[in-house]
N, C-alpha and C positions, 0 to 999 in steps of 0.2 A: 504494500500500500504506500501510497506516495500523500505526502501536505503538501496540499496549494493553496498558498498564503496570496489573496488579490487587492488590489491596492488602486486606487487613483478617482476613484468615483466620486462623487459631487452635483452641486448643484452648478448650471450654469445656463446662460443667455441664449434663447435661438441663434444659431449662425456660430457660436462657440465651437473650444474642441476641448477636449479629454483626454489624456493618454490613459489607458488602466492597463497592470502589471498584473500579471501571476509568476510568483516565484514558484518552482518547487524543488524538494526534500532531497531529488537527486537528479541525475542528465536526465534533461528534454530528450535527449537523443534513444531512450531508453523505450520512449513510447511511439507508437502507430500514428499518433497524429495527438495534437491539444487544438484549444479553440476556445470559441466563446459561445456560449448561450445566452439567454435574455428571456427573462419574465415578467410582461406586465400585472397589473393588479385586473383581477377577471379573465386573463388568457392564459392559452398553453406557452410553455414553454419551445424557446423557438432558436434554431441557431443561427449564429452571425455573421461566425467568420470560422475557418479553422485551417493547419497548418499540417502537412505529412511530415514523416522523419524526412523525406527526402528534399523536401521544401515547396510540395504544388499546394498550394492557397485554393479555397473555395470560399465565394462568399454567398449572404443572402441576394437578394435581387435588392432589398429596400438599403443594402450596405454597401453597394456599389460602386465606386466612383468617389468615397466619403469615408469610409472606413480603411483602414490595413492592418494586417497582421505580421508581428515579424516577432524574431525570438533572439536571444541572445545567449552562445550554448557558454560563454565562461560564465556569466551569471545566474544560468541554469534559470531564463525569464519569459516568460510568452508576452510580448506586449499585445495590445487592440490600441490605436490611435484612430482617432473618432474626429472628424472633421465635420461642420456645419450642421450641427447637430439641430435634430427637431424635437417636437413636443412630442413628437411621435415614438421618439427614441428612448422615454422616459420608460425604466424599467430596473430591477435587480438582474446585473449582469454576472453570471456565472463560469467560471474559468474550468476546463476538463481536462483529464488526461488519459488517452485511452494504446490500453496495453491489452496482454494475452488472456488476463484474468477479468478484464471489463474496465469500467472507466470509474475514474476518481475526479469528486467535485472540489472544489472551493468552497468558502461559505456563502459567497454572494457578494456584492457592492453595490450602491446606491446610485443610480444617473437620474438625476432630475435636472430637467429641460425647461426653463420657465422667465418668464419674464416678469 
């Protein structure tokens, strides 16, 4: 089992950005892929962005163009950098890591979008 410690969320301004971190416990390189999730308040659980061991990126369609993901393997960190952010994007964003045994969460963090 691996700790993912997520970090960066807040509140900010339509048109703002965000960077949010996930560190974890041991090599990124160790898992199939990490990435991000996102839940709003009354919806499912939805993913964002995510990253392979080998480095192909997938995003959602609403994260297109505004988001990226990128990792950092000396500091063993998954970043999500969030550009122009909307009301829409307001949600507990959740950091994964998926290996042979199945996937490990984060605890969440807070993106509130507001003006």
């Amino acid at each position: 089992q691996v700790q993912l410690v997520e970090s960066g969320g807040g509140l900010v301004q339509p048109g703002g950005s965000l960077r949010l971190s996930c560190a974890a416990s041991r090599s990124i390189f160790s898992f199939n892929a990490m990435g991000w999730y996102r839940q709003a308040p009354g919806k499912e659980r939805e993913l964002v962005a995510m990253i392979t061991s080998i480095g192909d990126t997938n995003y959602a369609d609403s994260a297109k163009g505004r988001f990226t993901i990128s990792r950092d393997r000396a500091k063993n960190t998954v970043y999500l950098q969030m550009n122009s952010l909307k009301p829409e994007d307001t949600a507990v964003y959740y950091c994964y890591a998926a290996g042979p045994l199945g996937r490990d969460w984060g605890q969440g963090t807070q993106v509130t979008v507001s003006s």
